[in-house]
N, C-alpha and C positions, 0 to 999 in steps of 0.2 A: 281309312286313307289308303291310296294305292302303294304298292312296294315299288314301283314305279315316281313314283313323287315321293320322296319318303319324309319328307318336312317341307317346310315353308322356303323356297325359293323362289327370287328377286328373277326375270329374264328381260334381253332386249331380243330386238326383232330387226333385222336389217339383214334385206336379201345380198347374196353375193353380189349381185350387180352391181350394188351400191359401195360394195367397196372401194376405198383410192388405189390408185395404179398405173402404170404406163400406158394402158391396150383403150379400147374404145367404151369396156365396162368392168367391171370385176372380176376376178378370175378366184381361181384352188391356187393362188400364191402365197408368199410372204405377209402378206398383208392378211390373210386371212389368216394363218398363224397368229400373226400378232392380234388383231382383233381379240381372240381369244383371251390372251393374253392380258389387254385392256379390259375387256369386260371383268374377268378374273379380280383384279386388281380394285376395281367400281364394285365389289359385290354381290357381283351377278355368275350366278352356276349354269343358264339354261341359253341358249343362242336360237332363237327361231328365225325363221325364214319362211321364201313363198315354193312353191314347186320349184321341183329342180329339171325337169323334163325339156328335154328344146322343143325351141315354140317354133311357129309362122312368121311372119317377116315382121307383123306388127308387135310383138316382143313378148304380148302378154302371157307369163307362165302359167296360167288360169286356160289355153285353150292351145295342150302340146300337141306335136307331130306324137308321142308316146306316153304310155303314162309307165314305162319303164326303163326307158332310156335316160342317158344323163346329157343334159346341154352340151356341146363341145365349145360351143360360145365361153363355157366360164375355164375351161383348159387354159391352165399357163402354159403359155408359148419358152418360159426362161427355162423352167423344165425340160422342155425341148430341145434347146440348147445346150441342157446341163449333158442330156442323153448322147448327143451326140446326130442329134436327126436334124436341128437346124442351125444356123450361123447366124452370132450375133447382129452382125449385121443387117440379115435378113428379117430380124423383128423389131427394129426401128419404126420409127411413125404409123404403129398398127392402132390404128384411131376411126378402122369402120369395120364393119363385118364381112364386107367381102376380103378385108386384107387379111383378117385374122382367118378367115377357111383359108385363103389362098395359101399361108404359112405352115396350114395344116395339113391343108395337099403334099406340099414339098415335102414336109413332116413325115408323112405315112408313107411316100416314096423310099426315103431312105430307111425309115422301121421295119419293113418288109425286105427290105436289102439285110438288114442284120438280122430279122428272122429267121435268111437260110444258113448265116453265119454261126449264130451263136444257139447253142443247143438250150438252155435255160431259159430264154426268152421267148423260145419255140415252144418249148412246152409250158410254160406259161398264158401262151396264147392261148394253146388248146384247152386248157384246161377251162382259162375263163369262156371260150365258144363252148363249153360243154357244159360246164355250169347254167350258161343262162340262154343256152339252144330255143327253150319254150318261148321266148320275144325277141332275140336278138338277131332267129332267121328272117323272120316275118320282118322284124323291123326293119333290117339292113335291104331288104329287099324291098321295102314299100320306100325307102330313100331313095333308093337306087332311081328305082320309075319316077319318082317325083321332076329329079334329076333328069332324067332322061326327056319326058316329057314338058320339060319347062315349066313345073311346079305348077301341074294340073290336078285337081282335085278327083279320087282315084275313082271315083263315079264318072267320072270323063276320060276313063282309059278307053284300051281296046276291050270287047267284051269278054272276050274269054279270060284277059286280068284283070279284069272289074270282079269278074265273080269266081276267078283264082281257080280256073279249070288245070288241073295240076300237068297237063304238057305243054302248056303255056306258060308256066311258075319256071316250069327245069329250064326250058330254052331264055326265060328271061334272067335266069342264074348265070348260065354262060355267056349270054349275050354282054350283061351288066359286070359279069368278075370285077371290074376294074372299080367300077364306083362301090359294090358289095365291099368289099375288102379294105376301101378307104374310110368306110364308116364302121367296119369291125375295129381297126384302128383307133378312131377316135373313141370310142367306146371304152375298150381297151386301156387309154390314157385316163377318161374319168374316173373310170372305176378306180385306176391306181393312185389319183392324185386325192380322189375323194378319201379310200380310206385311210391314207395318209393323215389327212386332215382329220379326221374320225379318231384314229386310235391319238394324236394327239391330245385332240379333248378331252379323251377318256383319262389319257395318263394326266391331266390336269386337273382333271372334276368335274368337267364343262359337260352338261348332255347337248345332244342336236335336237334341235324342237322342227320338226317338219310341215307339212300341210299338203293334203290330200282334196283334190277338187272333185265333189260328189259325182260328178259327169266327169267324158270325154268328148274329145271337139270331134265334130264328124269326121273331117279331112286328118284321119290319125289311122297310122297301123292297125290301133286294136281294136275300130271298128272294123278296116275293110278285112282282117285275119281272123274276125269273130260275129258275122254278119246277124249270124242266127240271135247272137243276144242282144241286140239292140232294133230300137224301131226304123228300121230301112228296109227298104219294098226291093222287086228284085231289079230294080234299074239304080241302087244304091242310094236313092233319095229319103230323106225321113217324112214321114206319114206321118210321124209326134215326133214335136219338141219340147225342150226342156221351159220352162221360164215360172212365173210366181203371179198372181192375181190383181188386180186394183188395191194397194193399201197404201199406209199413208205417206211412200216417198213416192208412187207413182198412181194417177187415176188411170192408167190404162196399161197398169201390170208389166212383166217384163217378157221379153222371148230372148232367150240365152240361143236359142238355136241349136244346144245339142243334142242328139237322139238319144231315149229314155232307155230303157233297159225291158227287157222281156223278162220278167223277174221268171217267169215257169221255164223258160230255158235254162237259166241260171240253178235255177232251183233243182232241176231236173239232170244237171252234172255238178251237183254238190258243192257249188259255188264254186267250182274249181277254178275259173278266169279272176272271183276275187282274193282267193285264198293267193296265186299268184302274186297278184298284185300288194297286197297288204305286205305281204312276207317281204317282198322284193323292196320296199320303200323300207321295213325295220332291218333288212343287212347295210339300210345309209343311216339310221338315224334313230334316235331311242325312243320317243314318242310321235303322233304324229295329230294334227289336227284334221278334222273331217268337214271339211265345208258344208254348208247345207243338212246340216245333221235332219234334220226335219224329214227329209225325202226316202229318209229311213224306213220312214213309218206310213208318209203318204206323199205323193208328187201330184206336183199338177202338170197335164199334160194337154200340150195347145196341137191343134191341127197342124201339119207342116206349112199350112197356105198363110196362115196368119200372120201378120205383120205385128203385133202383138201379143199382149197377156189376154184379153177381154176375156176373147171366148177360150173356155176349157175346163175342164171336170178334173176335182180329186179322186184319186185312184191309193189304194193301199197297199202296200211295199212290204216283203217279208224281213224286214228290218229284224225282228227276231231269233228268224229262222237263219239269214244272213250270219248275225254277231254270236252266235251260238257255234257255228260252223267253225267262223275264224276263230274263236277262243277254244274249243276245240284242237285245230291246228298250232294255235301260237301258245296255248297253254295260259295267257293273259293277254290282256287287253291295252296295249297301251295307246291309246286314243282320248282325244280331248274332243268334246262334242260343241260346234258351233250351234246353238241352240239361241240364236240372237231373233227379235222377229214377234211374231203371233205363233206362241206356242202352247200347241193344247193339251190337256191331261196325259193324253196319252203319248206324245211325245216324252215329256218328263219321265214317265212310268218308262217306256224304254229306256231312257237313258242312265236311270237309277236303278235300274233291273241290272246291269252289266257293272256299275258300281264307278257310268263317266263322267268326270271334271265338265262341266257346262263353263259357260263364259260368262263374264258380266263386265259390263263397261260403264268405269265412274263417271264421262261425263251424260249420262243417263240420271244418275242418280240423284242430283239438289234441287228436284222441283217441288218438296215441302213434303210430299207424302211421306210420311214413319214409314209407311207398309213396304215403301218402294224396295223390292228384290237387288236393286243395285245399289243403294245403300253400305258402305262399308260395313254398320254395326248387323246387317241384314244377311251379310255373305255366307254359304255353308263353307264349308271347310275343304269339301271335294272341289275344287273348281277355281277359273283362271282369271285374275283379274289385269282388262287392262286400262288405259286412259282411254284411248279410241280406238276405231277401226278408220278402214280406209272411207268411208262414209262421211268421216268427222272431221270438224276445225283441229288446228291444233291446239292443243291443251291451254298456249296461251292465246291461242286467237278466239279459242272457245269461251277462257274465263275473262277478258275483256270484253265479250259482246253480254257476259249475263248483265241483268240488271242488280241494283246496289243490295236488293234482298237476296237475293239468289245467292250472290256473291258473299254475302257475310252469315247463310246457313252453310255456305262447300266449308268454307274456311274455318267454324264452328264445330261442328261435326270429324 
């Protein structure tokens, strides 16, 4: 058993968003305190959630602007308030996402006003821009341009920051100061409100259960700040996309759209871009989930041209060589492996080599077969049980559609 899971605990799963609240969705508020608190209360030690990363305008945290930034969408604005950066008044009827930046604008106006006042919060600043210098210049500067350019995908800049010729980077520093510094700000706020909420849970008992998406979206900092490691030609386009083959939820496969990874690049700087990244998601959270755990070990990768999964070949991944690295760095592993799917020997063998918790989902399990892996009496001991994924009916829309056998093996068993 991992030291990490150290007995059998109960978890629920419900992203920030879904929090109740006054703003347009969830925030780092009261409400998530109390959550806590209720979960606590029900049984439950573990809280999971989906990525915390700010997304693109279509919300999904499955394809961020970052994969190390923190949403500022889920910022409480009362907070704000509390600081002294905004007026009550002015966070009334924030019920869409333009009002809630806008709040956050005026916000960062006055925070930067008491940064030159107050010597504690100044250095505070600094400290957190120096702590996480390694994505938070890049990032705050690939927002900036977004911004600037009217939320152009950064293969559609000018060339010389498209491919980040660095006296184009400096003049676009000073050019942008104003929008840079509004998003160092909002930055700044997550991180404090987040671990706010963190060392809460801890002082309660509650771990954070995270979730890590195997890829990143193209239109994201950490491709255009890290070009060499992913499949993008030199006009920033992908040449390979991400996506999954013909099986049996789709006959013509999937294309995810996002660019693969140059594993020899990677491999060839000591996986340094994902040691960053893993380390930076456990200073938010105690364990985390790995989507796609599979592509670990081998990806499929489609043409960029492809409108589809059809056409595309398996390719083999140093998944290995990767979880060797970061266990190394992090001294343990605390990773839950999505391993949902068509998964072959040697997927498993990785995953049991590192000693990770795979998944298994009950409503899989009452189609009569003894053998069936998702089976409660069939479960190992390492590993996550849940009723569905997002794939699935709900548990009871699920157990009304079975048929009257089906229905009186779940219920037996």
């Amino acid at each position: 058993m991992n030291k990490w899971i150290d007995r059998r605990r109960a978890a629920v799963l419900l992203h920030i968003t879904s929090l109740p609240g006054p703003f347009h969705k969830g925030v780092l508020g009261d409400e998530a305190f109390r959550f806590i608190d209720a979960i606590l209360a029900g049984g439950f030690t573990v809280w999971q959630f989906l990525p915390l990363g700010p997304t693109h305008s279509h919300g999904s945290p499955y394809e961020s602007l970052s994969t190390f930034a923190g949403n500022p969408e889920l910022i409480d604005l009362r907070d704000c308030v509390t600081a002294g950066w905004l007026k009550q008044e002015q966070i009334q009827d924030v019920t869409t996402r333009k009002a809630h930046q806008s709040c956050l604008q005026i916000a960062g106006q006055n925070f930067w006003t008491e940064v030159l006042q107050n010597p504690e919060l100044k250095q505070a600043v600094a400290d957190f821009r120096e702590t996480h210098t390694y994505w938070l210049d890049d990032f705050s500067l690939f927002s900036a341009l977004k911004t600037a350019t009217q939320d152009q995908g950064w293969w559609q800049w000018d060339e010389a920051l498209r491919d980040r010729q660095e006296e184009s980077l400096q003049a676009a520093k000073v050019e942008h100061a104003a929008l840079i510094t509004q998003v160092i700000f909002e930055q700044f706020v997550f991180n404090r409100q987040w671990h706010a909420l963190k060392t809460y849970a801890e002082e309660k008992g509650v771990q954070l259960f995270g979730d890590l998406p195997i890829y990143v979206a193209h239109d994201s900092a950490d491709v255009w700040s890290h070009q060499s490691l992913f499949t993008v030609n030199e006009d920033g386009l992908c040449d390979e996309v991400a996506g999954v083959p013909p099986d049996y939820f789709s006959e013509t496969g999937q294309r995810w759209g996002n660019p693969l990874y140059h594993w020899e690049s990677s491999k060839q700087d000591g996986f340094k871009w994902w040691i960053h990244r893993v380390r930076r998601q456990l200073e938010l959270m105690d364990m985390l989930r790995i989507d796609h755990f599979l592509a670990f070990n081998a990806f499929w990768a489609i043409p960029g041209e492809s409108e589809n999964g059809l056409i595309g070949e398996w390719r083999k991944a140093p998944g290995k060589a990767l979880l060797q690295t970061l266990q190394a760095d992090l001294g343990y592993l605390p990773l839950i492996a999505e391993d949902l799917g068509i998964i072959t020997e040697d997927v498993t063998a990785l995953r049991e080599h590192f000693n990770l918790p795979g998944m298994k989902i009950l409503q899989f399990a009452f189609g009569g077969d003894p053998e069936n892996p998702y089976l409660p009496v069939n479960h190992e001991e390492n590993g996550v049980v849940y009723t569905g994924t997002h794939d699935n009916d709900t548990t009871m829309g699920w157990f009304n559609a079975l048929d009257e056998e089906t229905k009186t093996f779940a219920l037996e068993v």
